[in-house]
C-alpha positions in Angstrom: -18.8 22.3 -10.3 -16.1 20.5 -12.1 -13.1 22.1 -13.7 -11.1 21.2 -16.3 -8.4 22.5 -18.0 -6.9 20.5 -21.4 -4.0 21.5 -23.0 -2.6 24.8 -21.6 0.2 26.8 -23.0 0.8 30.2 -22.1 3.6 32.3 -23.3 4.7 35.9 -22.3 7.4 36.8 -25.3 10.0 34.0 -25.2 9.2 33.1 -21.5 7.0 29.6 -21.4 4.8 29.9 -18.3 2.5 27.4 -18.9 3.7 24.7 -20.9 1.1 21.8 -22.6 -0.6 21.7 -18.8 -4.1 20.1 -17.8 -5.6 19.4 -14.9 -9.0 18.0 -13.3 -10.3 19.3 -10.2 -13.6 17.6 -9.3 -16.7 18.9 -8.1 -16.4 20.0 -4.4 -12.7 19.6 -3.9 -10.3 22.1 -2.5 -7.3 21.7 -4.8 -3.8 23.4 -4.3 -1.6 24.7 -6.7 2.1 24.2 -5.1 5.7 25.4 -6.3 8.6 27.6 -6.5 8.6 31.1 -7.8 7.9 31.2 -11.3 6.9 27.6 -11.3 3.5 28.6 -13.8 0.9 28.5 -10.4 -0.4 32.0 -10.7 -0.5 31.9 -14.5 -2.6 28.4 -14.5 -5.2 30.1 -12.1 -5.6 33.8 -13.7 -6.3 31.2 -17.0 -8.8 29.4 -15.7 -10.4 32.7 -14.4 -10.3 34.4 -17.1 -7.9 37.5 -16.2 -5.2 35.3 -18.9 -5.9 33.7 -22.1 -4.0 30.8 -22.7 -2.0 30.8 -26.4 -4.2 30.1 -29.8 -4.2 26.3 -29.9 -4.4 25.6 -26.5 -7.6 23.5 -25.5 -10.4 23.7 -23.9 -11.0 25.7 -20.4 -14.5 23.1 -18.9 -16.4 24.1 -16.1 -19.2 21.1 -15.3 -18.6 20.1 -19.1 -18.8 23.8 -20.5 -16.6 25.7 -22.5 -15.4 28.9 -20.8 -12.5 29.4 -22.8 -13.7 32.4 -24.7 -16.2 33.8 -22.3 -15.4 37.2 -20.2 -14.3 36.9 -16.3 -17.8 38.1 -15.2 -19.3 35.1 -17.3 -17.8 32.4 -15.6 -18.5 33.4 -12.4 -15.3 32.9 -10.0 -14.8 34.1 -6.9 -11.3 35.7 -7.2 -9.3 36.2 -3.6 -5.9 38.0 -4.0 -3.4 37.9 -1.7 -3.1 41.3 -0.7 -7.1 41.5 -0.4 -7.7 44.5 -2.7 -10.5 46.2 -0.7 -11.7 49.7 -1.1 -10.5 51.7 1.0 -12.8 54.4 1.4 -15.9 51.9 1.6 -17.0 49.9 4.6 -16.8 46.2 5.1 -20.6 45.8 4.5 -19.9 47.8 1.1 -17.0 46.0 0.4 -18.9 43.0 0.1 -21.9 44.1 -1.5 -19.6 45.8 -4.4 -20.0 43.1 -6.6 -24.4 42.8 -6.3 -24.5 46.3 -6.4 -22.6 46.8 -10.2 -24.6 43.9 -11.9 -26.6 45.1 -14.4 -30.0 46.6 -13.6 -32.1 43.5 -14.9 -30.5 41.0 -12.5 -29.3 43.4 -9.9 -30.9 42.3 -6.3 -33.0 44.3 -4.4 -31.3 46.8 -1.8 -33.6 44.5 1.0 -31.8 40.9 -1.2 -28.1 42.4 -0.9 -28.9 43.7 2.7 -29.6 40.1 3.5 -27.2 38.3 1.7 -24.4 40.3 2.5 -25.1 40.3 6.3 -26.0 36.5 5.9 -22.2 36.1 4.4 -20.3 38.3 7.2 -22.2 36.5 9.7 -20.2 33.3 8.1 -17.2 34.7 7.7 -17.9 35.8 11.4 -17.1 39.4 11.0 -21.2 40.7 10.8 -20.2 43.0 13.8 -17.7 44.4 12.1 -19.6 45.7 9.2 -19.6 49.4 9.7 -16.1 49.5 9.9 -13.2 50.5 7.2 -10.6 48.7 6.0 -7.9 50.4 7.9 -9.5 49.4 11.1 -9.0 45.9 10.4 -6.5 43.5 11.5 -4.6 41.8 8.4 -7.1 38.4 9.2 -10.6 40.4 9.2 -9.0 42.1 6.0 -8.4 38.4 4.4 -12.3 37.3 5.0 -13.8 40.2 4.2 -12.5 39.9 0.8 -13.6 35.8 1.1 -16.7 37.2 2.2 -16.8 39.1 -1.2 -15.9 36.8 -3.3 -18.8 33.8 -2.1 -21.7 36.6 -1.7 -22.2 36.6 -5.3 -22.2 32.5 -5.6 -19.5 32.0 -7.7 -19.2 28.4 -9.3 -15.8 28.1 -8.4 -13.8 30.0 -5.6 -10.1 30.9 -6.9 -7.1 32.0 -4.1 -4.2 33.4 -5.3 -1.3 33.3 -2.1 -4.1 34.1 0.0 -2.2 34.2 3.4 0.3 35.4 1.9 0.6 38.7 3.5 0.0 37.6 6.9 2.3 36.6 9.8 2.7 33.2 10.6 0.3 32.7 13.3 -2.2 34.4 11.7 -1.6 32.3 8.5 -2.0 29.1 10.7 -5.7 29.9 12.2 -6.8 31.4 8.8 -6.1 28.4 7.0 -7.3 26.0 9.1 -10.5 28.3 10.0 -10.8 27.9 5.3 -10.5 24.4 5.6 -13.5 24.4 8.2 -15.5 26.5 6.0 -15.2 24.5 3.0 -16.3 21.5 4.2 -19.2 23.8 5.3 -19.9 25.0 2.1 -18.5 22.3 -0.5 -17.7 25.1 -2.9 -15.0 23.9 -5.9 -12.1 25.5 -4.8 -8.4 26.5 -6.1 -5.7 27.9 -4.3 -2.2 28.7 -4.9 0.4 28.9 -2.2 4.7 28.3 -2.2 4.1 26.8 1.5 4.2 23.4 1.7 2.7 23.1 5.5 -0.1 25.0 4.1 -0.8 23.1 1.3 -0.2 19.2 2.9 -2.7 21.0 6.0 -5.3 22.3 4.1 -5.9 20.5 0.7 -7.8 17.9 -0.7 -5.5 17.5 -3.3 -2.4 19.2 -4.3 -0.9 19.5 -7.5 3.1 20.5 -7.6 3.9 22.3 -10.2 7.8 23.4 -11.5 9.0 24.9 -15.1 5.4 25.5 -16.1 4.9 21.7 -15.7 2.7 19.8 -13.2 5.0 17.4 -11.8 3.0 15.3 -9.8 -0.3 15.1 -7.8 -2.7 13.5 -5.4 -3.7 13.5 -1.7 -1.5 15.0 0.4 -0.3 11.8 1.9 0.6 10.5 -1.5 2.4 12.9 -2.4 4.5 13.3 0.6 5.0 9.7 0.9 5.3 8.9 -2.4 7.3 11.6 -4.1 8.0 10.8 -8.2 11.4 12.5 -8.6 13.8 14.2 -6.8 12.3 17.4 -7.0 9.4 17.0 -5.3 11.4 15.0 -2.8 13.3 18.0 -2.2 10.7 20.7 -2.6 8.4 18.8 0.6 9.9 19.3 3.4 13.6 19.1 4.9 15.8 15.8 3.2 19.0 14.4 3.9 20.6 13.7 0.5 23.5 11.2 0.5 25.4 9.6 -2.9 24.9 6.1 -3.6 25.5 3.5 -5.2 22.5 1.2 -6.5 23.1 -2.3 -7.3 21.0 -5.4 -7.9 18.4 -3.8 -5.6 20.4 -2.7 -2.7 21.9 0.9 -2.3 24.7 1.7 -0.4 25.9 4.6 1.3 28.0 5.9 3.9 28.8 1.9 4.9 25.5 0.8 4.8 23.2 -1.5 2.3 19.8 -0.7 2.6 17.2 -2.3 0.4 15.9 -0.4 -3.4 13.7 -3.0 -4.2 12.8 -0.9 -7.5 16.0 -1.1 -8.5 16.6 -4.8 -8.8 18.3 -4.8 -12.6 20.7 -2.5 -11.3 24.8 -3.2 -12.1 26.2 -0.2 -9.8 24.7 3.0 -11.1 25.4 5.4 -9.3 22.3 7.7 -7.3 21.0 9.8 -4.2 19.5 8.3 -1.2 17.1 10.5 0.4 16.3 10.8 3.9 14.1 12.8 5.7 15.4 14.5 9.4 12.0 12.2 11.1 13.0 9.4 9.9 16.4 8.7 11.3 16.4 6.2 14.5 19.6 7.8 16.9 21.1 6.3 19.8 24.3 6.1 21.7 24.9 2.4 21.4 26.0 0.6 17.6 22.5 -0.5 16.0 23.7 -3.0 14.1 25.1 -3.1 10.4 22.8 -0.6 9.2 24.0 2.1 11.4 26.5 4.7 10.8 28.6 6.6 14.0 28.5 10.7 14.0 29.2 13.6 16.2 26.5 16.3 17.7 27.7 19.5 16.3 24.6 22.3 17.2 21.0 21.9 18.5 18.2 23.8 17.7 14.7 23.8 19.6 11.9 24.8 17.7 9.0 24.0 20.1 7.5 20.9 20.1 10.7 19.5 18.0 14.4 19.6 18.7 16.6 19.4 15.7 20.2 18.3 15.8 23.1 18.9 13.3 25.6 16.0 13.1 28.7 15.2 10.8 30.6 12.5 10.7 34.3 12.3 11.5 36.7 13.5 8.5 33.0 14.5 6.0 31.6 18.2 5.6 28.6 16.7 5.1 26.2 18.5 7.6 23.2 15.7 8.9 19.8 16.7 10.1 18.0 15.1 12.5 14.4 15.8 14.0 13.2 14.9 17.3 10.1 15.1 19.7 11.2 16.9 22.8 10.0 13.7 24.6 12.5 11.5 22.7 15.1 14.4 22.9 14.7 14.6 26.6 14.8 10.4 27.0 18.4 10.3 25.1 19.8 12.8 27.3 21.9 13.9 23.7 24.1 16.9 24.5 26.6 18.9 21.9 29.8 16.9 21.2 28.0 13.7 22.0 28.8 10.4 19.6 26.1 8.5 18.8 24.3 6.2 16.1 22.2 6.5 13.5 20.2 4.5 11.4 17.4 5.2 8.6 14.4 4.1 9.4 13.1 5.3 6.1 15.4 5.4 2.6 14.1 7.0 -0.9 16.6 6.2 -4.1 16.7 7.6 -7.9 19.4 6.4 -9.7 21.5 9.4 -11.8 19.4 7.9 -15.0 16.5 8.4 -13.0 17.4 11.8 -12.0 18.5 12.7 -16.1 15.1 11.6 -17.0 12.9 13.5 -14.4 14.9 16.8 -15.5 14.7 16.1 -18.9 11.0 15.3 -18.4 10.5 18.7 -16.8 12.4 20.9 -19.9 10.0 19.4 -22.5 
């Protein structure tokens, strides 16, 4: 089931939340909806399920070519997950799932003996069918979480909607659940939407992922595009950790902190000014010179965070704090310890000229 949304403006008094948006999401593909706080996320999903209507004038709301724009929630048939799982309390899991076969309307309402099976047929794979007699409140913060999945796919939605849906939960938690989604959609193949502020989750999970900021989509594609490939500083900045330096751009070089590193994009350039971007991973560090395009600066804290070690350097005279990122391998090998001079050298340099940088803001006001 293909979605489709054309056109999409949504206003709440004089605040724009969604602003001239649309979006494709084919058949099959587990799409997520990335960005800040107020970014338009939530809005573009409760839209496209019905629980928002998008402003007269907007265009058309298409799932598999159809119209849904004017039909009711229950008409389109989306699964809806919340973040904070919205289960009855006073029911048990098996009756939490059954809930929404049990209020459809007598003439298309299953059998007791249908929703007996095909709830215990959708618990068994959510893997919680032993948990079935059980109440909410019994429940770890996980179980809770696929018992409202399981609710949502027992009634074979057309399209499966997630608003934040680990949200609630702590981060380890958050880790298996996603991934333990993931396997379960490639399972089931079911055209899929969900919105999440975390970009680990997203760049981990997704098929595609479309960033959103200002009630704008900003940019999408595969994961690896868009991390690699970032259109304008703020996604640059929103994915992940970045080094930001000033530079000057000039007949396709830029320069910074004493070195020229190549901007091939930029080859008409005559010495506009811009930001270099550089990600903590992609610095090269070592105690001896490496060559022209290597700057000198000093250790100032260390930080281990597992399987990485990140160090915080400045260089002599600049306030300018410089993050690198290391595997505890390489960390180990360079025998770096606080205080220590050393070398560094980008292995990896993304520059947007100041024009550039006017334009994708002014782009993302319109």
């Amino acid at each position: 089931m293909s979605i489709e949304v054309r056109s999409i403006r949504k206003t709440f008094g004089k605040y724009t939340a969604l602003d001239n948006v649309s979006l494709t999401v084919e058949d099959g593909c587990l799409t997520a909806l990335l960005g800040p706080s107020g970014s338009g996320k939530t809005t573009l999903l409760r839209v496209i399920a019905g629980l928002e209507q998008a402003d007269a004038g907007s265009g058309p709301i298409l799932f598999h070519q159809e119209d849904v724009a004017k039909t009711s929630v229950g008409e389109r048939r989306v699964g809806f997950v919340f973040q904070h799982y919205a289960l009855f309390r006073h029911m048990t899991v098996f009756d939490n799932v059954a809930f929404g076969l049990k209020v459809r309307p007598r003439k298309v309402r299953p059998s007791r003996e249908e929703i007996r099976e095909k709830v215990h047929a959708m618990l068994s794979l959510v893997q919680l069918e032993y948990l079935s007699g059980r109440y909410p409140a019994q429940l770890s913060g996980g179980q809770r979480q696929r018992v409202a999945l399981a609710r949502a796919l027992v009634i074979e939605p057309r399209v499966l909607l997630l608003d934040e849906p680990f949200g609630a939960l702590d981060a380890k938690v958050r880790r298996d659940l996603r991934r333990w989604l993931r396997r379960l959609h490639d399972e089931i193949h079911l055209t899929s939407i969900f919105v999440t502020h975390d970009q680990e989750e997203a760049l981990e999970v997704a098929d595609r992922v479309v960033i959103m900021d200002k009630g704008r989509i900003v940019q999408e594609g595969s994961p690896d595009e868009v991390y690699d490939n970032p259109k304008n500083p703020f996604v640059y900045e929103f994915l992940g950790n970045v080094n930001l330096f000033h530079s000057r751009v000039e007949k396709g070089m830029a320069h910074f902190h004493g070195l020229r590193v190549e901007s091939p994009q930029h080859e008409t350039a005559k010495g506009e000014g811009g930001r270099a971007y550089v990600r903590p991973q992609d610095f090269e560090i070592s105690r001896e010179p490496l060559g022209e395009s290597s700057f000198q600066a000093t250790v100032q804290h260390i930080y281990r965070l597992g399987a990485t070690v990140r160090l915080e350097l400045a260089r002599e005279g600049e306030y300018l704090t410089i993050e690198v990122e290391l595997t505890n391998d390489e960390f180990r090998a360079r025998g770096i310890s606080k205080g220590d001079k050393v070398y560094l050298r980008p292995r990896r340099v993304r520059v947007f000229t100041d024009q550039e940088m006017d334009d994708s803001y002014t782009s993302s006001q319109l």
